[in-house]
N, C-alpha and C positions, 0 to 999 in steps of 0.2 A: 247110081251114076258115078261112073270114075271124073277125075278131075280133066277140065279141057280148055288149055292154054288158049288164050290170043293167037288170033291168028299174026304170022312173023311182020313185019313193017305196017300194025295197025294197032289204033287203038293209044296213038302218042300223045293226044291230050291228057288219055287217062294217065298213063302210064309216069308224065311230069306231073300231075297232079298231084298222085300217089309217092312219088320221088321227096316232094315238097311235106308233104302231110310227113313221114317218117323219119325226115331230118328235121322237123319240130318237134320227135319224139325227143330224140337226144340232145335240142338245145335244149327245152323247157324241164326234162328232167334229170338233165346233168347239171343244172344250173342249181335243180333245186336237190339235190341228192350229195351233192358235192365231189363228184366223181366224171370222167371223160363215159358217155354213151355214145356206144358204136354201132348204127343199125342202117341194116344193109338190105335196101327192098328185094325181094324176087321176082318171078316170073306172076303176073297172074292169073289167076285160075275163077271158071264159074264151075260150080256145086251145089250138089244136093247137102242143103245140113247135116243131114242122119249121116252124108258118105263121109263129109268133114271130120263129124267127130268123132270114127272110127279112127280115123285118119292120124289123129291126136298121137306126142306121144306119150304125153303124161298131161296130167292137170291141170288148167289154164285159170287164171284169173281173168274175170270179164269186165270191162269197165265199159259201157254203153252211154252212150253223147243223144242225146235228145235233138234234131234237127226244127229249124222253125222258118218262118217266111214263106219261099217259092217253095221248101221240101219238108214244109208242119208233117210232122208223124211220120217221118221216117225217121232210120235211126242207124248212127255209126258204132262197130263196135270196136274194141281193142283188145285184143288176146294178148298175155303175157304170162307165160311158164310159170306157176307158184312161185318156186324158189329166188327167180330174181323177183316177184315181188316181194315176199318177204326181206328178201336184200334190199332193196330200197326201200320200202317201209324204213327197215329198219335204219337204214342209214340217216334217213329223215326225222325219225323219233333219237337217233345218235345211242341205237341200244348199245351195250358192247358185244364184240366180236362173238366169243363164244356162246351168247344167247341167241344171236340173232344163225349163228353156223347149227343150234340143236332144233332153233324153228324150221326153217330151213330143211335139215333131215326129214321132221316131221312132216312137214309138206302141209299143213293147214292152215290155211289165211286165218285168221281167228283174233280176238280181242281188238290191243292196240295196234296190231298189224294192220287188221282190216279196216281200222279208219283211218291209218296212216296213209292208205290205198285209195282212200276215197278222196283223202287232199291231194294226192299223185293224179289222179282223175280230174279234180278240178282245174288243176295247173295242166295239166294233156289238154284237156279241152278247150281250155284256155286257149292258147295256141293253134288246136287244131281252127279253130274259130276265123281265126287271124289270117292263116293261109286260104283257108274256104271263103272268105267276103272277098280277099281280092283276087281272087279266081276265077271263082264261081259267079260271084253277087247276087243280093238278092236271096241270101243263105243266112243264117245264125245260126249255132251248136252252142248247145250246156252239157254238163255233165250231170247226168239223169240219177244212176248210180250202179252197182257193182256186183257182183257175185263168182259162184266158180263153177266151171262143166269141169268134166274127168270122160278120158277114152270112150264115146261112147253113148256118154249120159249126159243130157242137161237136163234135173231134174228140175230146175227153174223157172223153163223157155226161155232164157235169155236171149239165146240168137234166132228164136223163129222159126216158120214152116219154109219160108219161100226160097226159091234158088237165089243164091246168092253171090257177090263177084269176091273171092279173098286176094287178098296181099301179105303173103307169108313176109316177113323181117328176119332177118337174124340179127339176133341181140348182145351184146358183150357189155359189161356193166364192169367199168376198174377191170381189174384182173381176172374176174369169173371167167368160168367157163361158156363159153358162145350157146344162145342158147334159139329156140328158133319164138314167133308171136305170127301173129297176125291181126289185119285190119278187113274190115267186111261191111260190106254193103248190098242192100238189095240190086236188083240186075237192071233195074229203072233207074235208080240214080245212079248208078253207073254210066249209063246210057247218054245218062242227058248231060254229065259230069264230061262226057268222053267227045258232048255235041254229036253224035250220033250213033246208031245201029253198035254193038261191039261185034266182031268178025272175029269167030271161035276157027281155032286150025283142027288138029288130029286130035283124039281123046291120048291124054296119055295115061299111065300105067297109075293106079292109086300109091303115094308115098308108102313105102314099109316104115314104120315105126321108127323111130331111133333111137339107138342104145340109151339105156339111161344113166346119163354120169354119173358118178358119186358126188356127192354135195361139196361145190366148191366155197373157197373160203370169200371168192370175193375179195379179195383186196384188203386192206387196211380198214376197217371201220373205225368209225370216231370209240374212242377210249372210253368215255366217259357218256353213261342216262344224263339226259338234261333235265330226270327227276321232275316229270309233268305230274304223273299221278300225285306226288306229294305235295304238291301245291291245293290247297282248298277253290274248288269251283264255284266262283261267286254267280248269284243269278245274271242273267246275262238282259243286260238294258241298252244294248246297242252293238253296230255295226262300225268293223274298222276295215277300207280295200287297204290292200297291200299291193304296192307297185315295189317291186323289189330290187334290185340288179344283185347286191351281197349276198350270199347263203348265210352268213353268220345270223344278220338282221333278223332274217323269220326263224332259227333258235331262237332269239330271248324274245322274240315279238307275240310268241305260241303261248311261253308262260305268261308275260306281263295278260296278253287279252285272258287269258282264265284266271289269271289274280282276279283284275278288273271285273269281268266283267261283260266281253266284248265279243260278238261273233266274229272270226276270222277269215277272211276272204282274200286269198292271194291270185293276182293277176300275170299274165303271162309276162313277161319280158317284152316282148313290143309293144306293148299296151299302151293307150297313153291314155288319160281319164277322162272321162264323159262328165261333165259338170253335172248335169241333168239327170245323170245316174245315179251321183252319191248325195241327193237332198237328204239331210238327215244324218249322213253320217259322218266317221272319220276318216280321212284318207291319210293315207302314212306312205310318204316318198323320201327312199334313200338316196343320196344325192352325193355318190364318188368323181372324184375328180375329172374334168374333162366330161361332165354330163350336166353341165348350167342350166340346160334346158329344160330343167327340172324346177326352177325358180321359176320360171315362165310360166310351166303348166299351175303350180299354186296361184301365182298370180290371176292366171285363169280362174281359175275354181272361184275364187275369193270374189273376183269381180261376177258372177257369172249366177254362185249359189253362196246365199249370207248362211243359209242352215249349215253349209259344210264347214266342218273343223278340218286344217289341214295340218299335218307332222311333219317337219323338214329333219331326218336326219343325216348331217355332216358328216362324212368321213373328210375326217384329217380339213376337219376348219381350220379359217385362217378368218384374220380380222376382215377381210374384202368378202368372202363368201359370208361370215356369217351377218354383214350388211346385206349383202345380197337380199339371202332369205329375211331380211327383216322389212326389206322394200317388198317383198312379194306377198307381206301382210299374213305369212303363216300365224297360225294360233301358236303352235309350239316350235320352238328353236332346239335340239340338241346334239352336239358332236357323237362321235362313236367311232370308238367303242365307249360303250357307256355301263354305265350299273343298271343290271335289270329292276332294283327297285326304283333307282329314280324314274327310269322309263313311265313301269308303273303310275308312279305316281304323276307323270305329265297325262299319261291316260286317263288316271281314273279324273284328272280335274278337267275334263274334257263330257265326263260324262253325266246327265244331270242324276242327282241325291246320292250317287254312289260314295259309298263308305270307304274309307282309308284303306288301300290294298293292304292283304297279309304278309307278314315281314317273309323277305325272300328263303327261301326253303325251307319253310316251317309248315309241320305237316298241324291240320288241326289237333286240340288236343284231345284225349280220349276220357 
């Protein structure tokens, strides 16, 4: 089956829908990558899978969103070129430049790459989540988890038997070279996504390949490993969300939870936190200037759930804010930029019998 556009002036619900869904591609993961993403929806297209991933023109990374509610068991996927995932993995883990430009080459999502990808999925879904309830309603998406198809093959089943509706993106990440992704769904939630029937026009011609660039550099990468691996993985006795707004914050937020202790869970950028969601555990909200609001939500929590611990970190406290947060009855008060061990160390006394975190960049001894 060759690919077969929408038909012309139909199909507008889907098609803001979809508009919406891939400009949360590039807030939530320029925000967390630390880089400007540029993604540009296309036309789209219903297909046969098998014609799709001939269609391919290299590699794709596959991150699949688990749907729940009115659309339980169905499932959204999200295609993204190897190479820029590797570039953002890596921008996210802050590998340096020339390691992350020979992964890259190489073209294999693999090790810390590949779970760097699986937290890029969290944070996507996150988001895509956000757009889908007020849209849609009556919706919820997680991120399920990941893999990779190549021209042709999906030796996985990742994306399924059934026709399906795609939304090709073109991607630019910092300065890389433009690269293309796609978003997919089966032809029913599309359907019902669209509020009715979708109205296919002419088949058009299946995409020819595209040349394959030479591995771009991507931009500037951060300089400097933020050195996870060599921190010692303490067993982990608890859960910390992470509402975020700073990219710096979840750098040293990734080591202090593995010092600790702590499972990591970063929440999208519009998020705001469900009290009832986080019994049990810690919640850690950054709180940069001109976003008060954020006293208010601990305030919440605190009155709402006594099991929640909450974390207020200050950027650029002043004596008024940091009353603020102390009327908002958080458990923990700290400015930031801060020392990752003190961080630490407010975490692990947050967590019950946990042991003294390990001094900052010290790898166990042998």
């Amino acid at each position: 089956m060759t690919a077969t556009t929408l038909k012309p002036g139909t199909g507008k619900e889907l098609r803001r829908l979809f508009a919406l869904l891939t400009s949360s591609i590039g807030e939530t993961l320029g925000s967390l990558v630390g880089r400007e993403l540029t993604v540009r929806p296309q036309e789209p297209e219903v297909r046969a899978v098998d014609a799709f991933l001939n269609s391919l023109p290299k590699a794709s990374a596959v991150a699949r969103g688990a749907m729940d509610k009115g659309f339980a068991g169905k499932t959204l996927h999200t295609l993204i070129e190897i190479p820029d995932a590797i570039l953002m993995a890596g921008l996210l883990m802050m590998t340096p430049e020339d390691v992350v430009n020979q992964r890259r080459s190489k073209g294999t999502l693999e090790g810390e790459d590949a779970e760097a990808f699986g937290e890029l999925g969290n944070v996507l879904f996150s988001g895509f989540g956000n757009v889908l309830r007020e849209q849609v309603g009556n919706i919820d998406i997680r991120y399920q988890d990941h893999g990779t198809v190549k021209p042709g093959v999906d030796k996985d089943g990742l994306l399924g038997t059934e026709k399906v509706l795609v939304v090709p993106f073109k991607l630019k990440v910092g300065d890389s070279v433009e690269s293309l992704g796609s978003l997919i769904v089966d032809v029913a939630t599309a359907e019902a996504w669209n509020k009715g029937p979708i109205e296919l026009g002419d088949a058009a011609p299946a995409a020819a390949p595209a040349p394959t660039a030479a591995p771009a550099t991507g931009g500037t990468t951060r300089g400097e490993d933020d050195g996870l691996e060599s921190i010692p993985a303490a067993p982990i006795r608890g859960t910390l969300a992470a509402f975020l707004l700073h990219p710096d914050v979840f750098r040293m937020l990734r080591r202090s939870c593995r010092r600790v202790g702590l499972e990591l869970r970063r929440h999208g950028r519009g998020e705001i936190p469900n009290p009832a969601a986080h019994k049990n555990e810690i919640v850690l909200l950054d709180v940069p200037p001109g976003e008060d609001r954020r006293f208010d939500w601990c305030r919440r929590i605190k009155e709402i759930s006594d099991s929640t611990k909450v974390v207020l970190l200050i950027l650029h406290p002043s004596r008024q804010r940091v009353t603020q947060a102390f009327l908002s009855k958080a458990d923990v008060i700290l400015g930031f930029p801060c020392d990752e061990q003190q961080l630490s160390q407010k975490l692990a006394s947050l967590v019950p019998d946990a042991p003294p975190p390990a001094p900052a960049g010290d790898a166990p001894a042998s």
